[in-house]
N, C-alpha and C positions, 0 to 999 in steps of 0.2 A: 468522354472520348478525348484522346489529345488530340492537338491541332497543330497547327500550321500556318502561319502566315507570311506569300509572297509577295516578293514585288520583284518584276522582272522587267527591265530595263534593254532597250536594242538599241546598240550603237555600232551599227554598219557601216565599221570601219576596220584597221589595224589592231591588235590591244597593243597595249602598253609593256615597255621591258620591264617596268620594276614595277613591283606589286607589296603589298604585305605580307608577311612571311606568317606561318599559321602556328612558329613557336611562339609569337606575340603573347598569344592566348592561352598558354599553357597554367598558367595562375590564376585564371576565370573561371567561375562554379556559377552554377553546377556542370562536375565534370560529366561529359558528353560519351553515356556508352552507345553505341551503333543499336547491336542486339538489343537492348533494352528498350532504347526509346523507338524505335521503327519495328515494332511486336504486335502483333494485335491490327484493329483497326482503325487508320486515323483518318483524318476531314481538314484539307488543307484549301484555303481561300484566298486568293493572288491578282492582281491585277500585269497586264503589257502596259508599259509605258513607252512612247517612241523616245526621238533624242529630245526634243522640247520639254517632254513631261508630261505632256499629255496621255491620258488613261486610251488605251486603244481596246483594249479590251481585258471582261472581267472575265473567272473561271474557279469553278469547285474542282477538287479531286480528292476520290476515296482510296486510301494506299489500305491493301490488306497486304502484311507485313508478315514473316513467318521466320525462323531460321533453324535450320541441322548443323548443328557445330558450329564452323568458320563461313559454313554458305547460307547466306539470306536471299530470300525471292519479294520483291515489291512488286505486286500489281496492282497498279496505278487506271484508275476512270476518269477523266475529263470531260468534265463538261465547260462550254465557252456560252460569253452570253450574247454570241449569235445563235443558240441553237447546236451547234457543233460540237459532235464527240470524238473523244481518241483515248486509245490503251496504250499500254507501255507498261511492259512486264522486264525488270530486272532482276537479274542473276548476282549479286554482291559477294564477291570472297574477301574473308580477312588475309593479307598476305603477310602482317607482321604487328608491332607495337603501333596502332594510331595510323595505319596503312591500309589502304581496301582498293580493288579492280572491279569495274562492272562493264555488264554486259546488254546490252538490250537491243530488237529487231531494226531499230531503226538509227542505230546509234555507229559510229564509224570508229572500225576497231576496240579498243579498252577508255571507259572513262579511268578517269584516276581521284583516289581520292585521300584525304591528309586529316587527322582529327589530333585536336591538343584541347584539353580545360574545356571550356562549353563551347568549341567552336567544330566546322566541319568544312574542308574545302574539296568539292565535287568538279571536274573539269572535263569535259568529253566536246565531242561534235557529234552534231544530230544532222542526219540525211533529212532536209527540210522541203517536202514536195510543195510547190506554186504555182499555179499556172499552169500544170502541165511538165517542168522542168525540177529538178531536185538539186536544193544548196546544200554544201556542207558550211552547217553553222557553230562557230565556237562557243561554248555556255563555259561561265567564270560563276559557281554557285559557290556562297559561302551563307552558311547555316549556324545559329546560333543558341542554342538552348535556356530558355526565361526561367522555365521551372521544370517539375517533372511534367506540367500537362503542355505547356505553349514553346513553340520553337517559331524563332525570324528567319525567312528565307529570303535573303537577296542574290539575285540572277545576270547577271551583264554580256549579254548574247552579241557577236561579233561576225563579219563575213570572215569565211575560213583564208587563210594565206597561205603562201606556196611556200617552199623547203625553203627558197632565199629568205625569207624575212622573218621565218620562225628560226632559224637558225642564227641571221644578225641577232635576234630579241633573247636567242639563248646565249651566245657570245657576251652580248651587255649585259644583260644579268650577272655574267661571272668576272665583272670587273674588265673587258677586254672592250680596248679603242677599237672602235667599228667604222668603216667607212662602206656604203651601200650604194651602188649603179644599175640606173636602169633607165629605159628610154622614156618614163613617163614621170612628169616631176612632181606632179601631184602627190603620188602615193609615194613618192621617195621622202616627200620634206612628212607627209603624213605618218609615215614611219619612223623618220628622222626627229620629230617632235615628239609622239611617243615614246619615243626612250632616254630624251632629255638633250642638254648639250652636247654629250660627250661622243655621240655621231654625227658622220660625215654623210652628206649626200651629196653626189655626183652623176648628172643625167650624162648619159652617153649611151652610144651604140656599138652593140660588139659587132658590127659588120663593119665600123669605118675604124681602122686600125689608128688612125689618127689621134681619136678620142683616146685609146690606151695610153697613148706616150702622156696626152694633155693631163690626163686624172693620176698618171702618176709622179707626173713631175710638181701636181700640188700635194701630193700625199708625202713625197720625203721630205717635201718644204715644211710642209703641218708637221711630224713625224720625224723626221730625220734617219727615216726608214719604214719599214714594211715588215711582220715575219711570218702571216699566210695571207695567200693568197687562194681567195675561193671563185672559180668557175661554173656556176650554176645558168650564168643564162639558157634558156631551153625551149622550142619550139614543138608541140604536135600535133598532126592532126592525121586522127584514124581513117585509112586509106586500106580497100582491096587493089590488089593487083590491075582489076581493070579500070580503076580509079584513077592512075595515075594521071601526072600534071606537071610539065616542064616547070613550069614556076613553084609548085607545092616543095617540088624536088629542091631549086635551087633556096626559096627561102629556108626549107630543115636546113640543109647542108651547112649554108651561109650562117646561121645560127649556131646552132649545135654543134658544129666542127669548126668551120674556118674561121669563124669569130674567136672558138676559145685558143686554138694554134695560133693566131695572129697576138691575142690578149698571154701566151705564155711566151712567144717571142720578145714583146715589150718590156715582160718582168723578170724574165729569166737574168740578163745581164746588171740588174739590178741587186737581185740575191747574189750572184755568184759576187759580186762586188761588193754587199757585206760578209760575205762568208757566212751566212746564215739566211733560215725562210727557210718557208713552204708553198707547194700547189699543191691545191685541190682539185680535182674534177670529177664533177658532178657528170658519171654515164646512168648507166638502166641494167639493171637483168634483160632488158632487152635487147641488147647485144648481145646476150650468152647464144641464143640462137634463135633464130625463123620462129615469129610469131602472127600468127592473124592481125592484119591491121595496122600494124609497126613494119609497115610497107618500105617508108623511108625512115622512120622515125627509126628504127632497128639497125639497118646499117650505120646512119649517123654513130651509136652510141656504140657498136660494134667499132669502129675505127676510131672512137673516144677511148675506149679501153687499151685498143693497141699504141695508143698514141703514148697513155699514161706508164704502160707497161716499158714503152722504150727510153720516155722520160725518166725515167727512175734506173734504170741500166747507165746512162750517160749521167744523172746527178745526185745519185745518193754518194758514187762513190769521192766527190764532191764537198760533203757535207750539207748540201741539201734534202729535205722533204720531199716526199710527192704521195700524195693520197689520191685513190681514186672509191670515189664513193658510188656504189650502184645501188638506190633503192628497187623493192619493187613496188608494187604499190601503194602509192600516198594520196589523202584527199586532197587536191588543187584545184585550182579551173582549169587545170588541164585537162587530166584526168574525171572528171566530171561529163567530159563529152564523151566519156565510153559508154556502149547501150549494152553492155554487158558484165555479168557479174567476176568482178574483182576479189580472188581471194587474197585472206591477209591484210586486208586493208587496215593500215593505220594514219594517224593525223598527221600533217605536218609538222604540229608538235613535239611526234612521239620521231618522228623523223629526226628531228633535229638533236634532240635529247641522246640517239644514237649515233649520231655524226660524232657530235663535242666528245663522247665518251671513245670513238673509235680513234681520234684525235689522241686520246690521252695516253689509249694505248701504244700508240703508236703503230696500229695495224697500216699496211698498204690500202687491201683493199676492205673498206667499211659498206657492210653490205647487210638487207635486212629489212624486212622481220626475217630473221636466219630458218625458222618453218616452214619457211615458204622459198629463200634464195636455196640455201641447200638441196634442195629439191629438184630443181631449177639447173642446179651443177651438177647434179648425179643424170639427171636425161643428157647431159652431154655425154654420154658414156656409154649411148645406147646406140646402137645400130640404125642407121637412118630414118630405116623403112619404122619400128619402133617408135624412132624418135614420132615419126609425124604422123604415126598411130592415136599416141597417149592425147598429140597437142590439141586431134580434130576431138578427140572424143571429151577433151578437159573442154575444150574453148566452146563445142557444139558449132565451127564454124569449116 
């Protein structure tokens, strides 16, 4: 029987921007086919380690392994040595040369995955229930092949992070000076150390307009300029109608809107004064229209959109940028406090990975998973009574 040997590793925290890249391994034998060695039935034995080192706990798993062409199914048995079991049934497509997507029940949107020479790099988040409550957790799995019977698995499992920080860590990955803001300094320098020197951390608050002029008058000093600028600060909490809350109201507001018009007020005279730049702004599908729950959260990002739409009339013709980005939904800790089901859900990873490229295009608005936003733009096109037909009967609320 082949086997398997893990070691899975939790470091709840940030990941890191730069990693090993898996053409490294392209020269390493034996060469790693998927179908071949994940066929049949195999017996993999792994230990958790926390961040000290220490073994937290052991576990067997039997993978019965099968594949029809380009799609393979692993169904995975765990057993832990507390006593505890759990399944985990993947779906695996080959999408190209050393390229694969999976799928599995408890797994958030598309793993992804990268194969060169005898190595395998596997990346997803897992919807991780605790307590009572459900994390989305980042897994960094890279797998290595000994011979034809024994494969090394190591695992480095991370708290998931929002579209800000998975988007800084996709920006420094591709060589670009990053500077990052937010009102907590821990997890700024925690992210900031993570991806090495070559970012900037800057605590501030986008509600005291103050802060903008301060952090930008050390960024042209650092810099001797600026050429995007990204808007992602963002507040939610899911609210019915009879819910409402003067303060709930003014904090979204004060967040989500008047902070980022304040923070494009500070930068605006900045660009136009190099004759070059960009803004970003980070709205929602939830502004395209009336959603359950997105009580306040909706209109905010509803008048993000228009805001962005009339920025871009007064400065593209200019020579400036303006992008407005409207995910739908991403795993965050924001999103996290929904008690109900989310279609479309992809990581913040996968998030961000479609920002930089909507960037490159140069689209206005970068919007997406497009299965889901398209969808999303075609009900505005429906008759009201329709419209809030489809949304009770989608939402069940």
């Amino acid at each position: 029987m082949k086997r398997i040997l893990c070691v899975m590793v939790a470091l709840f925290g940030l990941w890191g921007c730069s990693s090993v890249e898996i053409d490294k391994y392209r020269s390493e034998t034996p060469v790693l086919d998927l179908r071949e060695y994940f066929n049949g039935t195999l017996e993999a034995h792994g230990i958790f380690q926390d961040r000290s080192g220490e073994v937290a706990k052991r576990f067997t798993v039997i993978i019965d392994a099968s594949w029809q062409g380009e799609v393979g199914t692993l169904d995975e048995r765990f057993t832990y040595s507390d006593g505890s079991t759990q399944r985990r049934v993947w779906t695996i497509t080959r999408t190209g040369e050393g390229r694969y997507v999976g799928r599995a029940d408890d797994v958030v949107g598309e793993a992804r995955g990268e194969s060169a020479g005898n190595a395998l790099r596997w990346r997803y988040v897992l919807a991780l229930p605790v307590d009572g409550k459900v994390y989305n957790v980042d897994f960094d799995d890279w797998m290595f092949l000994m011979d034809d019977r024994v494969m090394l698995n190591r695992s480095v499992m991370g708290a998931s992070t929002g579209i800000g920080a998975a988007l800084a860590q996709a920006l420094a990955a591709r060589g670009a000076r990053v500077a990052v803001s937010a009102r907590s300094r821990e997890r700024l320098e925690a992210l900031a150390e993570s991806c090495g020197a070559g970012m900037l951390a800057e605590q501030m608050d986008v509600t005291r307009p103050e802060d903008f002029e301060r952090v930008l008058d050390r960024l042209v000093i650092a810099w001797g300029g600026i050429d995007l600028v990204v808007f992602n600060a963002g507040t939610y909490r899911p609210l019915r109608a009879w819910e409402l809350q003067p303060e709930v109201i003014r904090e979204t507001l004060d967040t989500n809107l008047f902070g980022t018009m304040a923070g494009a007020a500070a930068v605006i005279p900045q660009l136009l004064g190099q004759g070059s730049g960009a803004i970003a702004l980070v709205g929602s599908v939830a502004g395209y229209g009336g959603l359950p729950k997105a009580t306040v959260y909706g209109p905010s990002k509803a008048a993000l959109i228009n805001f962005a739409e009339t920025l871009y009339l007064d400065l593209a013709p200019k020579g400036l940028g303006v992008f407005l980005i409207d995910p739908g939904f991403v795993a965050t800790p924001l999103t996290a406090q929904n008690d109900f089901r989310m279609p479309a859900l992809i990581s913040a990873e996968d998030a961000a990975q479609e920002i930089v490229a909507g960037f490159g295009r140069g689209d206005f608005e970068i919007h997406f998973p497009r299965r889901f936003t398209r969808v999303l733009k075609l009900l505005q096109w429906l008759p009201r009574r329709a419209y809030f037909a489809l949304i009770r009967r989608a939402t069940g609320l």
